[in-house]
C-alpha positions as a printed NumPy array, in Angstrom:
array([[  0.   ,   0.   ,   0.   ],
       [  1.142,   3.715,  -1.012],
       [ -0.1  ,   6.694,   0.509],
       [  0.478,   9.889,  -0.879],
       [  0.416,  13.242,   1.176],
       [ -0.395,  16.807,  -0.752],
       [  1.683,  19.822,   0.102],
       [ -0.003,  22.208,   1.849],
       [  0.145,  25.689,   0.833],
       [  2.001,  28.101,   3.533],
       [  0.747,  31.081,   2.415],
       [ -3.218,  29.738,   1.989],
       [ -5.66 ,  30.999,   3.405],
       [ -7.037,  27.688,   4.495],
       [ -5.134,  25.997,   6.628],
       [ -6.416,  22.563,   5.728],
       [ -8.461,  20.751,   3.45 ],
       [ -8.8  ,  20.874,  -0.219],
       [ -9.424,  24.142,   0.033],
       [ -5.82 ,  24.985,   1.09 ],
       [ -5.287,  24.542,  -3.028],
       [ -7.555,  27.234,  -3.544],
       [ -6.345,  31.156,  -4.472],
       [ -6.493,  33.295,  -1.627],
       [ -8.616,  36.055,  -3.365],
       [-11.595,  34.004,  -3.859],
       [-12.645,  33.783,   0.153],
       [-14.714,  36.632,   0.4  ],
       [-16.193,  37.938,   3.129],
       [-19.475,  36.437,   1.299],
       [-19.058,  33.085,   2.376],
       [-18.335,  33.852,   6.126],
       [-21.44 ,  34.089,   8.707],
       [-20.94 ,  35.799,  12.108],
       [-22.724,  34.14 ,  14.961],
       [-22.384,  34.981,  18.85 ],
       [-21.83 ,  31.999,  21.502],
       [-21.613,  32.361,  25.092],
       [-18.322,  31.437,  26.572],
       [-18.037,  29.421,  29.822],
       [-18.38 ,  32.635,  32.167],
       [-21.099,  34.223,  30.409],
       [-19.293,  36.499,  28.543],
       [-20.693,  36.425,  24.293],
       [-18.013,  35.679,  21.777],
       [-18.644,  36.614,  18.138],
       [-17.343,  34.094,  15.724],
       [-16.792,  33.886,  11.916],
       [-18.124,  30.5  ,  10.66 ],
       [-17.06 ,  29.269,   6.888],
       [-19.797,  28.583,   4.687],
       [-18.14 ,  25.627,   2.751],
       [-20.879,  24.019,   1.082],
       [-22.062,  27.681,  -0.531],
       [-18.443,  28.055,  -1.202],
       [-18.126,  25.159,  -3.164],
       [-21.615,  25.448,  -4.937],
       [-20.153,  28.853,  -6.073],
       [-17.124,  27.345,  -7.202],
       [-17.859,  24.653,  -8.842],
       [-21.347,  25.255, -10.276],
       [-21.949,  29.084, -10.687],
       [-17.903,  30.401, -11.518],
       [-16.459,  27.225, -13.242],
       [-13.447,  29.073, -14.282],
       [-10.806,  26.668, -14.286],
       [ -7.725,  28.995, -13.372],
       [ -8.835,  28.838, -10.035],
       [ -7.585,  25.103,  -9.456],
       [ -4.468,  25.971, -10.857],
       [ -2.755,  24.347,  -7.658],
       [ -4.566,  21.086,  -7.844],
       [ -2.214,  19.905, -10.837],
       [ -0.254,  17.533,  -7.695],
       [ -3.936,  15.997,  -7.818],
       [ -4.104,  15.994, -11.456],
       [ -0.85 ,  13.716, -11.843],
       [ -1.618,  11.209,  -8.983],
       [ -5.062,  10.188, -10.815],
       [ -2.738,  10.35 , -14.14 ],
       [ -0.449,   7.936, -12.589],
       [ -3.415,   6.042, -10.846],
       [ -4.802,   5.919, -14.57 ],
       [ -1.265,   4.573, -15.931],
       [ -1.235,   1.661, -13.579],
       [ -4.758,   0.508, -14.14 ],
       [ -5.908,   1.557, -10.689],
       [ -5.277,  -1.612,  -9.564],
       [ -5.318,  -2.932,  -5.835],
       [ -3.822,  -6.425,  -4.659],
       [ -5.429,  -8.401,  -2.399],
       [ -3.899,  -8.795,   1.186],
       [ -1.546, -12.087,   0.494],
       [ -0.967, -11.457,  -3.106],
       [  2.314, -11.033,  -4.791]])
């Protein structure tokens, strides 16, 4: 078995996830909601929650500009490789 690991971008504005590959200029303040919790003394908290699934909707179905998965091309080769090989898995106690 291989695993394979993606960079993660250092300068991204996600810190994790797929969306790490995404450009920095298209998380808008549009796809954050602001919400106040109450802390454990009481005191309220306002907190910025990310709207993913909108995000991705937007992405994906409404801009569908391909430039902005122009860091995904790590992605691109592994299922090019994957391809290559056949995509083919032993079973455990094969040779």
């Amino acid at each position: 078995m291989k695993v394979r690991c993606l960079k993660q971008r250092s300068d991204a504005k996600a810190k994790k996830g797929i969306e790490n590959l995404i450009p920095n200029e298209l998380f808008t303040k549009d796809f954050y909601t602001k919400k106040t919790v109450e802390g454990d003394y009481g005191e309220e908290k306002e907190i910025e929650n990310f709207e993913k699934t909108d995000f991705c909707k937007w992405i994906c179905e409404e801009r569908r500009n391909a430039n902005d998965f122009i860091h995904f091309e790590e992605i691109v080769d592994i299922l090019k490789l994957l391809k290559k090989s056949g995509g083919t898995r032993r079973k455990l106690g094969d040779k």
